[in-house]
SERO-4910 file (N, C-alpha, C, O; in steps of 0.05 Angstrom, whole numbers):
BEGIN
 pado doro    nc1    nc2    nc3   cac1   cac2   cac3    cc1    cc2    cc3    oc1    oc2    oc3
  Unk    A   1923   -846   1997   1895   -851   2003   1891   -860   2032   1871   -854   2044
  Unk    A   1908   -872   2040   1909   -888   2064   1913   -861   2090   1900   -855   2111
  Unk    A   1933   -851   2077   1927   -823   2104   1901   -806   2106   1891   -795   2126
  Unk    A   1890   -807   2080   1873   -781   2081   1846   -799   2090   1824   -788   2088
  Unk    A   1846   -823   2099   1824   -842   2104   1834   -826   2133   1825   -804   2140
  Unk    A   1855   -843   2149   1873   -832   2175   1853   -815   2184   1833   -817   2198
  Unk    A   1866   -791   2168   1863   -760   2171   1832   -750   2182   1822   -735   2199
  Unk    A   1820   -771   2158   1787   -760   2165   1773   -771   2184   1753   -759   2192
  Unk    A   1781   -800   2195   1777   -809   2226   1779   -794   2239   1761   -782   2251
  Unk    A   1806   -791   2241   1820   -771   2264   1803   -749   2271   1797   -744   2294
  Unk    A   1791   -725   2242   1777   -710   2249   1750   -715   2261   1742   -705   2282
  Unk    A   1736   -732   2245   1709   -745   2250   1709   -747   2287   1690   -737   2299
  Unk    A   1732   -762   2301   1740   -770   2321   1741   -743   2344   1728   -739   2364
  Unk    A   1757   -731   2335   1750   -704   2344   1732   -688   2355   1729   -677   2377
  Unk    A   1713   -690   2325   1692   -683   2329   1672   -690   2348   1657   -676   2361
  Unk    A   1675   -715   2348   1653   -730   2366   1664   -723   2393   1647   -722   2411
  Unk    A   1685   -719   2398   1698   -722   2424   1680   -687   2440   1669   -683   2462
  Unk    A   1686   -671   2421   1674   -644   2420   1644   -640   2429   1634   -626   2447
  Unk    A   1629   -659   2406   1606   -653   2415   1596   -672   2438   1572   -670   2444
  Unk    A   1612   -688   2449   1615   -705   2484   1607   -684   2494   1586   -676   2502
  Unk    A   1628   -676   2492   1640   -652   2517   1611   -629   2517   1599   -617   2535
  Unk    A   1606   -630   2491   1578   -600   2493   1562   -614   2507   1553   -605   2528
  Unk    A   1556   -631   2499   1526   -647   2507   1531   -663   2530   1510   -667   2541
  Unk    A   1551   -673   2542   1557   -679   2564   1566   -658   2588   1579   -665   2608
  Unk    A   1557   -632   2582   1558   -615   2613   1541   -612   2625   1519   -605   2616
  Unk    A   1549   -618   2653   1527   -609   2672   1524   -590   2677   1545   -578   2684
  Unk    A   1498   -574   2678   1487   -552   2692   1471   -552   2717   1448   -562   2717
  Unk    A   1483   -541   2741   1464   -544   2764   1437   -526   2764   1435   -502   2760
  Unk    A   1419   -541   2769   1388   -526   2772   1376   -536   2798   1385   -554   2812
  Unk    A   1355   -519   2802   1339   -523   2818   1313   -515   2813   1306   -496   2826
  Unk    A   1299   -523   2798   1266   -517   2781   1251   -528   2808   1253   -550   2820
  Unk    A   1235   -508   2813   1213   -507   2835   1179   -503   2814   1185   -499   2791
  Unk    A   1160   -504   2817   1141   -497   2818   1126   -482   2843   1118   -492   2864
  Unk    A   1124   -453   2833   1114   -429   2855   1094   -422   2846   1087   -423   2822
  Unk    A   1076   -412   2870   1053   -395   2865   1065   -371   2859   1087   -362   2866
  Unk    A   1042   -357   2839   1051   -320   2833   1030   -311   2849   1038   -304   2871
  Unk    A   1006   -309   2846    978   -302   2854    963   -328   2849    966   -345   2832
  Unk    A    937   -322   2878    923   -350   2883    888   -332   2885    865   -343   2886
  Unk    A    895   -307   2885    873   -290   2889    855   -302   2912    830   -301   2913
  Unk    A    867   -310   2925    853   -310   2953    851   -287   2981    861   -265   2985
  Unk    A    842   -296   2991    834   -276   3018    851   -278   3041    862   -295   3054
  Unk    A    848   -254   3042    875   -244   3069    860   -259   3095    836   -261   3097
  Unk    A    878   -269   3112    879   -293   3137    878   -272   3148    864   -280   3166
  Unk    A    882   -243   3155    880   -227   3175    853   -212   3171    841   -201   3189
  Unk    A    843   -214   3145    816   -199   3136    800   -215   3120    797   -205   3098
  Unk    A    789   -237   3122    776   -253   3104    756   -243   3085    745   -258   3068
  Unk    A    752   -213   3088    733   -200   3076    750   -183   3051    737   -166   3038
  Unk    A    779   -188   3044    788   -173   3032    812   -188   3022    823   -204   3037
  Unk    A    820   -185   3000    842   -204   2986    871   -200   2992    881   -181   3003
  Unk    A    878   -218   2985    905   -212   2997    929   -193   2983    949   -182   2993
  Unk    A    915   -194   2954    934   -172   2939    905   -153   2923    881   -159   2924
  Unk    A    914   -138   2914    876   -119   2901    891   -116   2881    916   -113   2884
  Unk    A    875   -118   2849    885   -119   2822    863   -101   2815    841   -100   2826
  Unk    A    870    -85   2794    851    -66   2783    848    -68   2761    869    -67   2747
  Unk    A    825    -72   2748    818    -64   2712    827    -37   2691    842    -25   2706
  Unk    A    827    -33   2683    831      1   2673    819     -5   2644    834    -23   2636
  Unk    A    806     -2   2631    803     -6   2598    808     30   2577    811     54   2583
  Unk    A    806     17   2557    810     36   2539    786     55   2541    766     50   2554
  Unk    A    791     74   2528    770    100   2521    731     91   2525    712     99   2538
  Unk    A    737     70   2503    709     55   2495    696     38   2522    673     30   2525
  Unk    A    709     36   2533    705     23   2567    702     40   2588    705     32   2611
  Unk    A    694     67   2581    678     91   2600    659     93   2586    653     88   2563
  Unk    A    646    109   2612    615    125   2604    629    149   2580    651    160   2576
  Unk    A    605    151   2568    620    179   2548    641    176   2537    649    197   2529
  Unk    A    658    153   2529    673    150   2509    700    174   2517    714    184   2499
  Unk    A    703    178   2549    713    197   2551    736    192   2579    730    181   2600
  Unk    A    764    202   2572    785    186   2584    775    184   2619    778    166   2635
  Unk    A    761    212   2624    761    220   2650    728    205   2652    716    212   2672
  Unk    A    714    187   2635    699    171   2648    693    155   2662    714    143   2667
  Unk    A    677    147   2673    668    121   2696    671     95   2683    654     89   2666
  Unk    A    690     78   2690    690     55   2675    670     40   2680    655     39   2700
  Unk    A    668     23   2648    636     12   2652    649    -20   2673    635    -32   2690
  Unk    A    676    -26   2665    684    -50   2674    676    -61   2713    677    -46   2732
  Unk    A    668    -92   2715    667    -96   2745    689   -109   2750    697   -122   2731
  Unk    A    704   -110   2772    717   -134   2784    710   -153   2806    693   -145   2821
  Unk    A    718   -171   2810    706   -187   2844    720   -212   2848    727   -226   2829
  Unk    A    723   -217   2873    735   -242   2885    716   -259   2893    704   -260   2915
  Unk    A    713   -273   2874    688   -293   2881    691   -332   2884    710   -344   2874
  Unk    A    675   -343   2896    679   -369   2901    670   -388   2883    648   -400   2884
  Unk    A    695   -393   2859    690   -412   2843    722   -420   2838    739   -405   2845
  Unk    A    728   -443   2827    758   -460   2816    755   -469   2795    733   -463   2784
  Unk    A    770   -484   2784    775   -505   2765    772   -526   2776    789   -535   2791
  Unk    A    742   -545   2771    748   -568   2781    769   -588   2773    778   -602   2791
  Unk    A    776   -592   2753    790   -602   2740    814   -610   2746    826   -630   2736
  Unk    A    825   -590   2768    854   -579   2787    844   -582   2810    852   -602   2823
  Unk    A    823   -563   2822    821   -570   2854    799   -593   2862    793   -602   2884
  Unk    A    792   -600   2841    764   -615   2859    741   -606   2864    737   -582   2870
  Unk    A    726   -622   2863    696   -604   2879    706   -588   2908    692   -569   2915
  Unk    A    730   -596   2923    725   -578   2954    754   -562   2946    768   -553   2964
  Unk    A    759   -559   2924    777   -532   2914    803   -537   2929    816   -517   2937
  Unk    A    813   -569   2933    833   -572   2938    856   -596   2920    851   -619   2913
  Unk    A    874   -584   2918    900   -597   2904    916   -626   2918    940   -621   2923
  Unk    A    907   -653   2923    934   -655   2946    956   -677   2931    954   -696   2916
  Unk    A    978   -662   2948    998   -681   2948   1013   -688   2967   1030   -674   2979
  Unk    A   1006   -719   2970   1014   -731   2974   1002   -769   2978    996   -782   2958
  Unk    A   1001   -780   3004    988   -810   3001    962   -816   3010    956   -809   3032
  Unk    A    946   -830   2996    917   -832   3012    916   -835   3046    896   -834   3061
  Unk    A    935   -838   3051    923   -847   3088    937   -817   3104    944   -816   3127
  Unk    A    938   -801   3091    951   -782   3099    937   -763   3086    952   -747   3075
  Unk    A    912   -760   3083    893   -737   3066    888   -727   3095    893   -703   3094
  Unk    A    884   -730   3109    875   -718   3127    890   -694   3149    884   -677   3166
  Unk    A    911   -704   3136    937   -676   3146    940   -654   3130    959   -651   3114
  Unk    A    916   -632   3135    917   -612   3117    934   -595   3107    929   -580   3088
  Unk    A    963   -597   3124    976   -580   3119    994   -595   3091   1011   -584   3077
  Unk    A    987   -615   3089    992   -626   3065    977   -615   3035    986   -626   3015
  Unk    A    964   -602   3033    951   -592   3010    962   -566   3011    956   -547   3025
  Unk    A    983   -570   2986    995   -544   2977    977   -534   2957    989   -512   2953
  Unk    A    960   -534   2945    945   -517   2918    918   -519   2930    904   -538   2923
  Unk    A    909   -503   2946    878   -492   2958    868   -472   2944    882   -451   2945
  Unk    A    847   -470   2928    834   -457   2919    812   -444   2936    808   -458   2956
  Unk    A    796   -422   2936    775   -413   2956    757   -402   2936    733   -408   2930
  Unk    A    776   -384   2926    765   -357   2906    781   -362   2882    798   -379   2879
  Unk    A    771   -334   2859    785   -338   2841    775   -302   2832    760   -290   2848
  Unk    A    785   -291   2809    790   -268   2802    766   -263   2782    766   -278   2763
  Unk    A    745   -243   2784    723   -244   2769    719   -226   2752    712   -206   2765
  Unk    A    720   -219   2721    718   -189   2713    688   -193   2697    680   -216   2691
  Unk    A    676   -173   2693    662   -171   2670    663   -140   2655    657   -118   2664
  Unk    A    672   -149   2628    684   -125   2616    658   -123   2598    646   -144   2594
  Unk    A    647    -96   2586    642    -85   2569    650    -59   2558    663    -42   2570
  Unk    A    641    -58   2531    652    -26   2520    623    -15   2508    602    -28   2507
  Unk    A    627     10   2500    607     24   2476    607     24   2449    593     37   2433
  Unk    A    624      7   2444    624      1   2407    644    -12   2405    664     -8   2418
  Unk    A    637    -38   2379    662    -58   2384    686    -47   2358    686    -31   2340
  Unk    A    708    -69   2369    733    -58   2351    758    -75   2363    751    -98   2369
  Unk    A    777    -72   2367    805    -68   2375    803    -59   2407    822    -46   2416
  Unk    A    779    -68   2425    782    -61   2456    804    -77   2471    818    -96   2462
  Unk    A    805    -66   2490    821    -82   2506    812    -68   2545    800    -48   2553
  Unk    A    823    -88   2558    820    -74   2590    857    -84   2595    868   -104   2586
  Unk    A    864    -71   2606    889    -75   2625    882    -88   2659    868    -75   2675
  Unk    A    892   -110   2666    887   -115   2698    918   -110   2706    938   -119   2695
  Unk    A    919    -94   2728    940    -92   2740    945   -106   2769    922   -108   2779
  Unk    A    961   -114   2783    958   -114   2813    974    -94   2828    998    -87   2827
  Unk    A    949    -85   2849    960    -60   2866    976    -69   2890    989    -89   2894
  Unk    A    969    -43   2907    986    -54   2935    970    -24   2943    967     -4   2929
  Unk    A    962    -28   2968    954    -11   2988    967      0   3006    968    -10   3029
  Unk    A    979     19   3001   1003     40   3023    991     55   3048    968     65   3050
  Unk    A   1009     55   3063   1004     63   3094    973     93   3092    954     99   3107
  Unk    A    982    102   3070    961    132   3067    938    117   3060    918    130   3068
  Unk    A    929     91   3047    899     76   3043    905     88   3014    884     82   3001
  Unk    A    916     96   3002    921     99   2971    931     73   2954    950     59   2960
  Unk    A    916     71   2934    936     45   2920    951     59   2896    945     81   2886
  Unk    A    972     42   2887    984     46   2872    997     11   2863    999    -10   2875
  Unk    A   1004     20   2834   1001     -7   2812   1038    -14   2826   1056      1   2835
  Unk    A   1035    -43   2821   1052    -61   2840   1062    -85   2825   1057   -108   2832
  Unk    A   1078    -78   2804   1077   -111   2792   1094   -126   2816   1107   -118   2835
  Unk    A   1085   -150   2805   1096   -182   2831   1115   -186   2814   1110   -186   2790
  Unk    A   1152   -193   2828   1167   -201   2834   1171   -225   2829   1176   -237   2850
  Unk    A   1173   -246   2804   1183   -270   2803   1207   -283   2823   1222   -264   2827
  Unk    A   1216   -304   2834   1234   -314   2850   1252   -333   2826   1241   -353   2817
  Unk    A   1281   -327   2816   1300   -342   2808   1292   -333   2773   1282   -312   2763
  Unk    A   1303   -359   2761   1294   -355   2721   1268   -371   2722   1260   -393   2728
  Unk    A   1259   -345   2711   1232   -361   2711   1230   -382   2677   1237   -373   2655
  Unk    A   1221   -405   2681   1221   -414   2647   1198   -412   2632   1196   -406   2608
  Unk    A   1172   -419   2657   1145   -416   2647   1129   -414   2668   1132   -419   2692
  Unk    A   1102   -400   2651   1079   -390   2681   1057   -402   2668   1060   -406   2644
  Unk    A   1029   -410   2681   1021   -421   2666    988   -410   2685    994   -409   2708
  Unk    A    965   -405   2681    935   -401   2702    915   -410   2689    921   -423   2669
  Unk    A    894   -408   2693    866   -416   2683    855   -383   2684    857   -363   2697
  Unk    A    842   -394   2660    816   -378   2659    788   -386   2649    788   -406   2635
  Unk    A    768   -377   2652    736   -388   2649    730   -370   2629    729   -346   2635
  Unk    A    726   -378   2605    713   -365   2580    686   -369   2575    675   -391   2576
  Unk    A    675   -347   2569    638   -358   2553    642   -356   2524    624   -344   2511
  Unk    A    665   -366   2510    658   -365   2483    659   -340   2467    658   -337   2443
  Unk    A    663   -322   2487    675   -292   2469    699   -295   2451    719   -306   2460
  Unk    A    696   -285   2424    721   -281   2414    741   -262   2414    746   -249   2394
  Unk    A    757   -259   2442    766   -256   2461    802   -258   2453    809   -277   2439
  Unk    A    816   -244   2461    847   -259   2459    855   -237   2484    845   -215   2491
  Unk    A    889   -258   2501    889   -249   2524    923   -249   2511    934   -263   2494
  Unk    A    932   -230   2527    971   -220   2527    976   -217   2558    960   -206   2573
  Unk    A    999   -226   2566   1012   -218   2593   1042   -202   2588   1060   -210   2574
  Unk    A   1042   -187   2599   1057   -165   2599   1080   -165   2638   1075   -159   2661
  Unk    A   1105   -175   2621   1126   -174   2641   1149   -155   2640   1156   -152   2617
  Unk    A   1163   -143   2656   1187   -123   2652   1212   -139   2667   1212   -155   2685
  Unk    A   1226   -132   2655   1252   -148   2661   1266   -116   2683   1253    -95   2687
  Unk    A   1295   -122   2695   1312   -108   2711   1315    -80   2700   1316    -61   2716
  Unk    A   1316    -75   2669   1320    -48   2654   1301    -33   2654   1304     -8   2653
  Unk    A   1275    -45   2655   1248    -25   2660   1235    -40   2628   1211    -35   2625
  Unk    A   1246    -54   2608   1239    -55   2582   1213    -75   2584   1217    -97   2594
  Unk    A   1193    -71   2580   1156    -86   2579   1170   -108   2556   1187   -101   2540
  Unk    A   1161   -131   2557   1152   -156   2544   1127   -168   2544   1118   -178   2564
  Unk    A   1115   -167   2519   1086   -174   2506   1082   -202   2503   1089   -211   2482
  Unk    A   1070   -219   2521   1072   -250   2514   1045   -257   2506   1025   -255   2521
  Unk    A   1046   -264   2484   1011   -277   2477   1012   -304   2487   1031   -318   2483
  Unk    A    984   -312   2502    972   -326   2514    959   -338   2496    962   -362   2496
  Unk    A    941   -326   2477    924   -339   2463    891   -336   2463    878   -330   2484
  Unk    A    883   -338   2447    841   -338   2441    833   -352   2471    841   -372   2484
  Unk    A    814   -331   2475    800   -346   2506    777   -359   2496    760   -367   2512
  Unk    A    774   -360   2471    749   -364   2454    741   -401   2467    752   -419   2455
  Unk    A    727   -406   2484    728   -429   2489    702   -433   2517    694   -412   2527
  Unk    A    695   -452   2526    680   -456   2546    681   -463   2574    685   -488   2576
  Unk    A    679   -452   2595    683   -470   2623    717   -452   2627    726   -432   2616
  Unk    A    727   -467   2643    760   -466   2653    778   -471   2634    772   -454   2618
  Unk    A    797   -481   2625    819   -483   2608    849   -466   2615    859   -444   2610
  Unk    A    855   -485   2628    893   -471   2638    913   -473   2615    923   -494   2608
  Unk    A    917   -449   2604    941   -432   2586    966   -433   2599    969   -430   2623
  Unk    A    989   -439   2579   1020   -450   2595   1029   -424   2568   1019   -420   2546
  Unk    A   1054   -408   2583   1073   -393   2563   1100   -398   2577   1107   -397   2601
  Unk    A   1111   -402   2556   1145   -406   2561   1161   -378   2559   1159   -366   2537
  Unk    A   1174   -368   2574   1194   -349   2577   1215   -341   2558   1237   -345   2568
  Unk    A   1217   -330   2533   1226   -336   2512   1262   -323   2524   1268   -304   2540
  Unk    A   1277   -339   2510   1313   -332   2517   1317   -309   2515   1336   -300   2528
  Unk    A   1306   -295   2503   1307   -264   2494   1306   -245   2506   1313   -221   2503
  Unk    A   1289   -263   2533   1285   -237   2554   1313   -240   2577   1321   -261   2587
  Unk    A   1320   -220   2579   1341   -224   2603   1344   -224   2625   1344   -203   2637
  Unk    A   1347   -252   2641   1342   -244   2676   1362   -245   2689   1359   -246   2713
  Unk    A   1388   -245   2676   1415   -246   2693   1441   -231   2677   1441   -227   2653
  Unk    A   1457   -226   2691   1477   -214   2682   1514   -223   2688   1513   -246   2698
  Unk    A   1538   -217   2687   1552   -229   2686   1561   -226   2711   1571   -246   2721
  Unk    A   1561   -201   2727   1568   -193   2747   1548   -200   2771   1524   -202   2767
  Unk    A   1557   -202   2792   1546   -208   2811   1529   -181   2834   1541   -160   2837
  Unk    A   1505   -184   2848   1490   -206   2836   1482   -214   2809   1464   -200   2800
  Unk    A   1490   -235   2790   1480   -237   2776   1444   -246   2761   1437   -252   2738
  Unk    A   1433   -244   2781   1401   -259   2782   1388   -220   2777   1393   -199   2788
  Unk    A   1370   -228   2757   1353   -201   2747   1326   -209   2745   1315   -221   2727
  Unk    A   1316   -202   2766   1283   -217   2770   1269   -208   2745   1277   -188   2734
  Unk    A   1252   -219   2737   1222   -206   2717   1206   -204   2739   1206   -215   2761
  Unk    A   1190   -185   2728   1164   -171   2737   1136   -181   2728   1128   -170   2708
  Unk    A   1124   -194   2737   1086   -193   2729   1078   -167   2726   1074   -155   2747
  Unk    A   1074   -153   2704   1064   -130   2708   1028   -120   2698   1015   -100   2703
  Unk    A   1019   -142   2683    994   -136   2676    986   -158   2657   1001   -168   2641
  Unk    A    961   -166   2660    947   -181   2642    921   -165   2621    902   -151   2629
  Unk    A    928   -174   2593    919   -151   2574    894   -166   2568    900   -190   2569
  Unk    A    868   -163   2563    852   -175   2549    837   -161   2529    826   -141   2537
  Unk    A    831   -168   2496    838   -153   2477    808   -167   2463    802   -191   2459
  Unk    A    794   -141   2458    770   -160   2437    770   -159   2405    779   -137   2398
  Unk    A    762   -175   2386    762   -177   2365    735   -160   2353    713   -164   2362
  Unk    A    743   -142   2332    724   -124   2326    692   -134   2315    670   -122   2311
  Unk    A    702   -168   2310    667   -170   2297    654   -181   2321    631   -187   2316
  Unk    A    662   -185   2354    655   -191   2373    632   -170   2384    635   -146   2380
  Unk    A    611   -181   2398    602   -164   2421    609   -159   2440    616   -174   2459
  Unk    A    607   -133   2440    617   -123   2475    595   -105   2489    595    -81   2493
  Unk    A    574   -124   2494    554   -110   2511    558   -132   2540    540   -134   2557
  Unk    A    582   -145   2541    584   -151   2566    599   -181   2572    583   -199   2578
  Unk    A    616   -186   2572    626   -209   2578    638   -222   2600    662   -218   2602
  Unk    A    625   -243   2621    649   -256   2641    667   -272   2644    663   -296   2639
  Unk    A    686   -264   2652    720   -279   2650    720   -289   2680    706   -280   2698
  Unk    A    738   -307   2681    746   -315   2717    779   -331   2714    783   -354   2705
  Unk    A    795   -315   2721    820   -328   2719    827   -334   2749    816   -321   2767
  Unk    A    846   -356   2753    856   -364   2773    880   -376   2777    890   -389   2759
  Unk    A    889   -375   2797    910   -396   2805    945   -393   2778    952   -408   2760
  Unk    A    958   -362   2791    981   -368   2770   1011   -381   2784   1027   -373   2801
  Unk    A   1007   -408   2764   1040   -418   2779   1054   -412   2759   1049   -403   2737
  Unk    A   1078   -418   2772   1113   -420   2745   1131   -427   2761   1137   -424   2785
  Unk    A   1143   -446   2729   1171   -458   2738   1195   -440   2741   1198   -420   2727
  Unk    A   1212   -449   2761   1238   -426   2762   1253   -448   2774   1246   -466   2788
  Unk    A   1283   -439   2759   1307   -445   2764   1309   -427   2788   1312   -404   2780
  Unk    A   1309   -429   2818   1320   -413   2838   1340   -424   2853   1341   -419   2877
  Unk    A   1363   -444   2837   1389   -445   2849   1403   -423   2848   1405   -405   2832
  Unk    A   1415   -429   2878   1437   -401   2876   1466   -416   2886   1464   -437   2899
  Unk    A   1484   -408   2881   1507   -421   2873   1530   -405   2902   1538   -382   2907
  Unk    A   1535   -435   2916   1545   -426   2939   1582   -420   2940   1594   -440   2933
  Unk    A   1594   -404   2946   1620   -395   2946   1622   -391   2967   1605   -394   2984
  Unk    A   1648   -380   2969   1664   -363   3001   1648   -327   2988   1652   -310   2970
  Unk    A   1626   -331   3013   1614   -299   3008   1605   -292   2994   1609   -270   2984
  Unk    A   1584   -313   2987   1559   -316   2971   1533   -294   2976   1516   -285   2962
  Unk    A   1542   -290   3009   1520   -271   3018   1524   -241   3009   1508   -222   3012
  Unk    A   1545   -242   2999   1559   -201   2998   1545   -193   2969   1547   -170   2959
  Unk    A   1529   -220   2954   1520   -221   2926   1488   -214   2929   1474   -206   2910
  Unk    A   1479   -219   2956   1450   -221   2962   1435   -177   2964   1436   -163   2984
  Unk    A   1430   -173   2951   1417   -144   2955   1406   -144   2981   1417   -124   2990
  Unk    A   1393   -152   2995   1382   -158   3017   1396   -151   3036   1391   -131   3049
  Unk    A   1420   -170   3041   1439   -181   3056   1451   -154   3051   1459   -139   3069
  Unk    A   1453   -152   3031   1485   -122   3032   1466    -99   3043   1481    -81   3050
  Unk    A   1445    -93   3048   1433    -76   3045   1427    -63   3084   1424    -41   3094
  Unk    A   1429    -97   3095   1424   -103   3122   1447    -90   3138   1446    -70   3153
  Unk    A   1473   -108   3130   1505    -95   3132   1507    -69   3134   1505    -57   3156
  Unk    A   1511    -58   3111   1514    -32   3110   1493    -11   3121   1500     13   3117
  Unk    A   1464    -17   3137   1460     -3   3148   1468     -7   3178   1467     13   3192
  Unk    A   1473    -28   3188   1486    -39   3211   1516    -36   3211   1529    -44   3230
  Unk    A   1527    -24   3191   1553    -28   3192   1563      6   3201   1546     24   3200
  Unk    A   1587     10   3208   1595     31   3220   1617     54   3198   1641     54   3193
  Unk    A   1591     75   3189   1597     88   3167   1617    115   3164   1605    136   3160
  Unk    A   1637    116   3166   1659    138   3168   1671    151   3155   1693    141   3151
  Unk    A   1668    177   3141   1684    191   3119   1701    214   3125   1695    238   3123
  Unk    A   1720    205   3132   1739    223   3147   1744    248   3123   1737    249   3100
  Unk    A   1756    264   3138   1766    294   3115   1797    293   3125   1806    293   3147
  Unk    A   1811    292   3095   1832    292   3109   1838    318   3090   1826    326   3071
  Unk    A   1870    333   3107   1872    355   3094   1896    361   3081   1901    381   3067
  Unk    A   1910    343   3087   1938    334   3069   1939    326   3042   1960    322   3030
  Unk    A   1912    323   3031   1907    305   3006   1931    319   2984   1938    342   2986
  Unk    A   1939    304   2968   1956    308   2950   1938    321   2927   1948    328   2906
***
């Protein structure tokens, strides 16, 4: 009796020693809070934003019910925030009262914010897609998802609802090309209200081999109406998307030969030679 008391310490003892060891490892991080989009205006063109996002809606969201129709949807960059976040003068600050006056101290400036008003021709199961573009050297745009920096864990923006029964999805692609559907949730609500989604483990942003870091993609924000809703016209105003990210990167002997960037610089700077030889075995 006396050993098998022993015995089961011993294991019990073990055990605990085990789950030390799990629960006692450190993991190095570096969790930042980044802007994704601030939908503000280009410093070189104040008349024009700094990134252009486009609407697209379903069938029911043209003239004529017809793919090659004129969408009924508007977009616009207009001057409104969350007071709630920026303040009446649409600014964030941090840092100490006697030091408000050093503007370069206000990291979260609001100006503008992102304006849609969607309607369709008969309600149901609608939806509009917003994408963000990019404007190429020809003045042509083409759809552009934004580039997260490090693991992202969570993203989180505002949006301004009038009480539409309304539900919104964001849509991210990981390194494989594979789309991820994240529900946000009912915009069904009044005024501003900032929505937080967490990055579920499932999605994959890294791999074993180096570089190991696999960015996600922002690729579109879905907004989806409920069929007993009206849709003779509704306005939305989203703004301001941040997220947290792990963007430690983990320093070695030739850390840089891991960087895409960096290898990419090298090797076109570097001196490229493929001899022919004629002896080959």
């Amino acid at each position: 009796m006396f050993i098998r008391k022993m015995t089961a310490l011993f294991s019990l003892f073990l055990l605990l020693i085990d789950v030390g060891t799990v629960f006692g490892t450190e993991y190095t991080s570096n969790v930042q809070s980044l802007i994704l989009e601030d939908f503000e205006m280009s410093e070189e063109d104040p008349s024009s934003p700094k990134r252009f996002w486009k609407v697209v809606p379903n069938v029911f969201g043209r003239y004529n019910n017809r793919e090659n129709g004129k969408s009924l949807q508007k977009i616009a960059w207009v001057k409104a925030w969350p007071e709630a976040y920026f303040g009446n003068e649409g600014s964030f600050f941090y840092g100490t009262e006697d030091s408000e006056k050093q503007k370069s101290r206000y990291t979260d400036v609001s100006g503008h914010c992102l304006a849609l008003n969607i309607k369709f021709n008969r309600q149901g199961y609608n939806y509009v897609e917003v994408y963000p573009v990019e404007k190429k050297d020809d003045d042509k745009y083409v759809i552009q998802p934004i580039t997260f920096k490090g693991k992202v864990r969570q993203f989180d923006f505002w949006v301004w609802g009038a009480n539409f029964d309304y539900f919104m999805e964001v849509v991210l692609t990981d390194y494989r090309g594979a789309e991820h559907r994240l529900n946000v949730g009912s915009i069904r609500h009044v005024g501003w209200k900032n929505f937080s989604v967490n990055i579920p483990n499932s999605i994959p942003q890294s791999v074993d081999y180096v570089p190991s870091l696999k960015a996600l993609s922002f690729t579109k924000i879905v907004i989806w109406t409920n069929p007993n809703e009206k849709v003779s016209g509704a306005d939305i105003y989203i703004d301001h998307i941040k997220y947290l990210s792990d963007v430690f990167e983990e320093i070695y002997d030739g850390y840089q030969l891991g960087r895409p960037d960096y290898v990419k610089k090298i090797w076109k700077d570097g001196v490229n030679v493929d001899v022919t030889v004629d002896n080959m075995p």
